[in-house]
N, C-alpha and C positions, 0 to 999 in steps of 0.2 A: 653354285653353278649358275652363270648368270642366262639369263635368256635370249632367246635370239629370235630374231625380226625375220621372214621371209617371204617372199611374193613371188607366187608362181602364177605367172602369166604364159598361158598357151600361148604361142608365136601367130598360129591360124585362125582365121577366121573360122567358127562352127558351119556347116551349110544352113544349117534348118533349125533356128531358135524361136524362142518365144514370141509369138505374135507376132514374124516378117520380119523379126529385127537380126541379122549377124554380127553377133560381139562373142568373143572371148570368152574362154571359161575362166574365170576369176576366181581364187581361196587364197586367202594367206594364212600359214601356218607359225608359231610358235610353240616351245616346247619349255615347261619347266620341273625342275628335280625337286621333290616332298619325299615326307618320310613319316607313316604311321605306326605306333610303338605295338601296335596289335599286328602288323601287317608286315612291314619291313618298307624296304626301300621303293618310290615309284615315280617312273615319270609319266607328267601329262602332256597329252599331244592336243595342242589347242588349232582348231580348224574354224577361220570362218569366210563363208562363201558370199559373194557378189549377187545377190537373187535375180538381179536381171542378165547375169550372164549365161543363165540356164537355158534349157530346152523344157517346156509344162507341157504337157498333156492334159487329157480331161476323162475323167472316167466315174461311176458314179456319181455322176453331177458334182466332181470335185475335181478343181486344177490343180496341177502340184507339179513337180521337179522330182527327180530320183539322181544320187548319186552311186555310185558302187569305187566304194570304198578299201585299201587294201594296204597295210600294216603291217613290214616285217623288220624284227631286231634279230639281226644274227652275230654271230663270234666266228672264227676261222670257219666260213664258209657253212656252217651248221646253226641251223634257224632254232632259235632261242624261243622267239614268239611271234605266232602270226594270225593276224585278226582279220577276215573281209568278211565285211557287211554292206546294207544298204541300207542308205540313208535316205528320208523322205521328208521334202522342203515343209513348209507353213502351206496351209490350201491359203490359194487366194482368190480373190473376188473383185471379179470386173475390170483383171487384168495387172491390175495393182502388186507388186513381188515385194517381198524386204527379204532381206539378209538375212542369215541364220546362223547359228553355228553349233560346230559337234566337238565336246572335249572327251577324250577317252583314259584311264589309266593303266597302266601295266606296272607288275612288279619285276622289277628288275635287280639281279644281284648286282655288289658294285663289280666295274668291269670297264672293260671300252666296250661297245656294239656300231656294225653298221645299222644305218637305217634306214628303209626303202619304203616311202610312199606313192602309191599308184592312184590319182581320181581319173573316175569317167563318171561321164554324162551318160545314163543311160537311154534319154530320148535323142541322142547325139551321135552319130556315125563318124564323127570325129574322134583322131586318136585321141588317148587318155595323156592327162598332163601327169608328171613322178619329179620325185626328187630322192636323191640319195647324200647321205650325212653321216658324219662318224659321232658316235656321243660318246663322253664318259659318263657313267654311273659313281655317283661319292658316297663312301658308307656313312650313313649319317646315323646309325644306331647308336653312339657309343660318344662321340664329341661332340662339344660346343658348338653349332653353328648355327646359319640361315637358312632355310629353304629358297628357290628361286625369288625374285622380283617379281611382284603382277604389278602391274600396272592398270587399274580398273575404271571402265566407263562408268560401272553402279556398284554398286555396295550396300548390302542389306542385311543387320545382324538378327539372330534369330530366325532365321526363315522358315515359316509351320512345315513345309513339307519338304523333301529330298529331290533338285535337281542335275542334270549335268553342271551346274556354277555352286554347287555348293560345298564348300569347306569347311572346317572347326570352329564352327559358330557362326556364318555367314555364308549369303548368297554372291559372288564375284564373278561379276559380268566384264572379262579381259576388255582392255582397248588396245584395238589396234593400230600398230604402231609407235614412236615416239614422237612425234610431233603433236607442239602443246599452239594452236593459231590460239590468235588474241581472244576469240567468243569464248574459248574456256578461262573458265575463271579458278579452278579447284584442278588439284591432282587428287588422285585417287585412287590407294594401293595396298596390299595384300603382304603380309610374309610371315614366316612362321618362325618361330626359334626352338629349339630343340636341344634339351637333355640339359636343361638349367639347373633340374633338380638333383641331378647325378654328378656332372661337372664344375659345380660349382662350390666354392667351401662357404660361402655365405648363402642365404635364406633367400634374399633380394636381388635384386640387379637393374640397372639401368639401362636402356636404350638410349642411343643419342640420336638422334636425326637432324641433317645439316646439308644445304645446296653449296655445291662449291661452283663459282666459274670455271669452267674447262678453256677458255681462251686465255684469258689470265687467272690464275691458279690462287685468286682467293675465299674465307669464306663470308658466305653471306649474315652476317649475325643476327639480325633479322628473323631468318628462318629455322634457327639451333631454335630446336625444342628437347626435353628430358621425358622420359616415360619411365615409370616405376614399376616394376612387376616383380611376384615372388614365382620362386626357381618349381618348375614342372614339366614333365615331360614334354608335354608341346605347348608353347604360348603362341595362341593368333596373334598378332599385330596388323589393325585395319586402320588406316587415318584419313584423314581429308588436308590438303596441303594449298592455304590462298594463295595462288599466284597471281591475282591480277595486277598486280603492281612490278612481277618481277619482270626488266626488261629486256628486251632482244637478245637473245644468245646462246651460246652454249651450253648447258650445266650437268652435274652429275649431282644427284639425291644417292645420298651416303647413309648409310643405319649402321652406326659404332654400338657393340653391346658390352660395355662399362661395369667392371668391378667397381667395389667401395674404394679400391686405391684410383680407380680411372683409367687405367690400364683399359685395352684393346680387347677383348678375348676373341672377337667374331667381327665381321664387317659383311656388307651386302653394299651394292649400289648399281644406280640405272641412269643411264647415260639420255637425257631428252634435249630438242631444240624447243626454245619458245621464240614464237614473234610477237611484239605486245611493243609497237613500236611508237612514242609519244610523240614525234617532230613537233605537235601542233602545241604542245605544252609549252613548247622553247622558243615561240615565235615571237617575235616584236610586235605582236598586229596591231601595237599602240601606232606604229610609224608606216603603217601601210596607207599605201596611196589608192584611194578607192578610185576603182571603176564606177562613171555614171551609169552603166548598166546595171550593175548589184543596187547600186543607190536607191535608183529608179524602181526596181521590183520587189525593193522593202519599205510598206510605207513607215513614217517612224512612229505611227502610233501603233503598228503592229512588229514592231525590231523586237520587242524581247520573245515575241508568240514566236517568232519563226527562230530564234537566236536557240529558246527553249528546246524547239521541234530537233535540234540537234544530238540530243539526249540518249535518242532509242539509240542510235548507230557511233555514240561515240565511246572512247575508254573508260575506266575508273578517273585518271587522271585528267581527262579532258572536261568530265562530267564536274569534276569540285572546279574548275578555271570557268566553266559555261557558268555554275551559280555563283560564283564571288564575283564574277561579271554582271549577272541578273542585277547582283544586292546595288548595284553602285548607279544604276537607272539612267545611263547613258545612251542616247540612243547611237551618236555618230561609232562609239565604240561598239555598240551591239555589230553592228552594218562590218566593221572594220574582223571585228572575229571572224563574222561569217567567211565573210571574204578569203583571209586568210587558211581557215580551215578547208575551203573548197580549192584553193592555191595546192595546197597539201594531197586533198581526197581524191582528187581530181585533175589532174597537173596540167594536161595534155589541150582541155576546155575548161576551167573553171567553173564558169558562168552556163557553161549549157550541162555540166552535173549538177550544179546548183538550181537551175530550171525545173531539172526532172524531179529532182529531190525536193520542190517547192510543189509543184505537180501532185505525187504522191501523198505530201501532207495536207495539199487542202480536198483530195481523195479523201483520204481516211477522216479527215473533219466531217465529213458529209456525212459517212458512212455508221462511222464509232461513238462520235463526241456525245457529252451526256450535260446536263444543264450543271454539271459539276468539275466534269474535266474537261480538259481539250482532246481531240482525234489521237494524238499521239501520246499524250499521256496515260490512255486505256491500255490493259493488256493486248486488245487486238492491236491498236494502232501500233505497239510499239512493237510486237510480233512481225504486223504488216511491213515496218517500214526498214527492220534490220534483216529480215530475208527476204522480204517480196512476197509475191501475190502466193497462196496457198497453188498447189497443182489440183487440188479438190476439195472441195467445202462439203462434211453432212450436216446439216441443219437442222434440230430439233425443236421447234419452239413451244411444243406442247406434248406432254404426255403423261399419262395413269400417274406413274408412283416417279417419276424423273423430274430434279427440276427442268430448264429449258436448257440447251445444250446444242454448241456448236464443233466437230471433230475437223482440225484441218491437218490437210495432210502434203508434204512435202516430199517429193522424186528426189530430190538436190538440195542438200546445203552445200556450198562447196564440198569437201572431201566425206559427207555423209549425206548416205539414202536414205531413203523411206523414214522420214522422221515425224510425229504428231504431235498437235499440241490441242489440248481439250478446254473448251473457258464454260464456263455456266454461270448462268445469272439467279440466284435466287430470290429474287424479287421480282424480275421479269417488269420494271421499269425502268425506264428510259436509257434502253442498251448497255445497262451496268452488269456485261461479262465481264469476270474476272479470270484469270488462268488456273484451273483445277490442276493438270499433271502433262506433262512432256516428258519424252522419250529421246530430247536432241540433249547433249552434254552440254551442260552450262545452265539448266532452266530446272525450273521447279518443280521437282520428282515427287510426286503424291502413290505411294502404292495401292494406297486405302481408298483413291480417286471414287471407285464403284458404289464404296460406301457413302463418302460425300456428295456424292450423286442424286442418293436417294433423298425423295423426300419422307419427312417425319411418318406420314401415314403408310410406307411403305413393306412390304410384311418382309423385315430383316432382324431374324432375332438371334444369329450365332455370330456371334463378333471373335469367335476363334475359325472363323472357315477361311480359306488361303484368300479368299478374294478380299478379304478384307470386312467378312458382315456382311456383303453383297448375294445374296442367293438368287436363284432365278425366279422370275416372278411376269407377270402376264405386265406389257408395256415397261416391262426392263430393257431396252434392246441395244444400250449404248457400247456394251460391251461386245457384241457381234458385229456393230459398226467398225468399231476401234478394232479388231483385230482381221477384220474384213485386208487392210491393209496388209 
């Protein structure tokens, strides 16, 4: 049962939202078909909400949002199963909202069902947003196959405790949508296979995983990898898929599950766009005719510093062309890239993206640089310069049992909210933060952050607690920050 994409967007404006703003109630829903051999057949109803498109209240000195929630599968007109609850957002602090989401299960025999979902905003006098959908149920007790496709933002195996994202042996945090933009660099996905051990007449079996182009209908070889598993009721299947290199297009990720003869027995697959688009790789910018004005604002004893400073914001592909450029110590070619790349980034003014983008790096030299790197070379700088200015800084430069510690926090990366990225320095000389953990796809996921956090003398002595080893403790507070968001 493949999965499906949906976005319910209220038509209306709310009257009376959060803090004077009227926007839209925003969730999007997906729904995927599993099957547990103790339990029987079930689908998940995957919900996640827009946090700024709520109505918050304040009550106990705590802001929050409430949903009311309402869930019916019925068969000829005779309700099967029907769930309402209320749901209640992340508190937040100082105004600050992020997303959330509600995934719920039900067992369902196999069958067709309608299925009818009802939200409201409960601090909202606007009507409720619904959608109505026909599903099929597949009996998967008994045959070889797949469970749904997830397609996941995070991935976490082992997880000490039991969430709404947890599955057979991992914590799976859906991503919404299937659009892959170029800042993601990894796919990241979920499936289950089922009754290997009963259907099967050999012991083993293989998986195949394979991107084919959907525009033109070949495959990627490249990306064919093999997985070996022996035959059991349920096998997870969780992987990590490098895309940065694959480019602009169409494609569909296939999971062939292979006898010993190679034969087909099961197939799964998920249908994504990626954009990861090179122009700048294929340019001539050996024959570009410079502007006196780029000329002019690169001196040539500083062409490869600013040629370098292109780095944070550019592709996998464009990053190995920028160093086999560096190694060759040219400067008229240094001058001549630039140019070309800002021709590319910028089409419309070259020269005045290229100013600001000059602008910004000798900002963050000022701000980040360390008698070791340059501004842009720092994880701040290069944080700073591929999304801009943080929408809030907490700054921590000193504290009991933490090293020094900076949370910043971002409203907007293009198509994602409320995103952080945390850097600490533990040396606490000459502004050598490094990046500890981020919450935005594509950057460096530390779960155990709280624990790296700590310093040595800090009283942290259960290294099985969910936080990571991190306990509470008098001048702990990075963590009430961080989730302050």
């Amino acid at each position: 049962m493949k999965n499906k994409f949906l976005v319910l967007l209220y038509a209306l404006f709310i009257g009376v939202t959060a803090f004077g703003q009227d926007k839209p109630l925003k969730a999007f829903l997906s729904e995927g078909q599993f099957y547990a051999p103790e339990a029987g057949n079930y689908i998940e109803i995957q919900l996640n909400f827009v946090g700024y498109s709520l109505n918050y209240i304040e009550r106990e000195e705590e802001k929050f949002a409430e949903v009311e929630i309402s869930q019916v599968f019925s068969q000829n007109d005779t309700v099967v199963v029907a769930d309402k609850y209320l749901l209640k957002s992340p508190v937040i602090v100082d105004s600050l909202v992020e997303d959330f989401h509600d995934i719920q299960k039900y067992l369902l025999a196999p069958g067709k069902y309608r299925f009818d979902l009802v939200i409201r905003d409960v601090n909202s006098e606007a009507d409720p947003i619904s959608v109505t959908k026909l599903l099929q149920i597949d009996d998967m007790s008994e045959e070889l196959m797949f469970s749904s496709f997830t397609a996941a933002e995070t991935l976490l195996a082992n997880p000490t405790l039991q969430s709404i994202f947890t599955k057979t042996g991992y914590d799976v945090v859906p991503m919404i949508g299937d659009y892959y933009p170029t800042e993601i660099q990894n796919m990241l996905y979920y499936v289950e296979a089922y009754n290997t051990n009963s259907a099967l007449e050999d012991s083993v079996y293989v998986v195949e995983q394979k991107i084919i182009g959907r525009d033109v209908r070949f495959d990627l070889e490249e990306y064919t990898r093999y997985f070996r598993y022996k035959g059991s009721a349920i096998q997870p299947i969780a992987k990590v898929v490098d895309i940065s290199m694959l480019p602009t297009g169409a494609y569909t990720l296939e999971l062939n599950l292979l006898n010993r003869d190679k034969q087909i027995l099961a197939r799964t697959a998920f249908d994504f766009d990626r954009n990861n688009t090179e122009k700048v790789n294929n340019l001539a910018f050996e024959s570009v005719i410079l502007d006196p004005a780029f000329a002019e604002s690169i001196p040539k004893d500083s062409s490869e510093y600013f040629l370098a400073s292109l780095i944070p914001i550019s592709r996998q592909g464009e990053i190995k062309n920028i160093i086999r450029i560096l190694r060759e110590r040219d400067n008229e070619q240094n001058i001549r890239y630039l140019q070309a790349f800002w021709k590319e980034t910028a089409p419309e003014n070259p020269y005045e993206g290229w100013m600001k983008y000059r602008a910004q790096v000798l900002k963050i030299e000022d701000l980040f640089a360390t008698n070791y790197q340059a501004g842009f070379e720092t994880d701040r700088g290069r944080v700073f310069l591929q999304y801009g200015a943080p929408s809030s800084v907490i700054e921590q430069p000193s504290s009991p049992t933490e090293y020094p510690y900076e949370i910043w926090q971002y409203d907007q990366i293009k198509q994602f909210s409320n995103k952080r990225f945390i850097f600490y320095s533990r040396t606490n000389l000459n502004k050598d933060y490094t990046l500890l953990h981020s919450d935005m796809i594509g950057e460096l996921q530390n779960f155990r952050w709280r624990y790296a956090l700590n310093k040595r003398d800090s009283p942290d002595n259960d290294l099985d607690d969910p936080n990571g080893g991190s306990n509470s403790h008098f001048g702990g507070n990075s963590s009430r920050y961080y989730n302050s968001y």
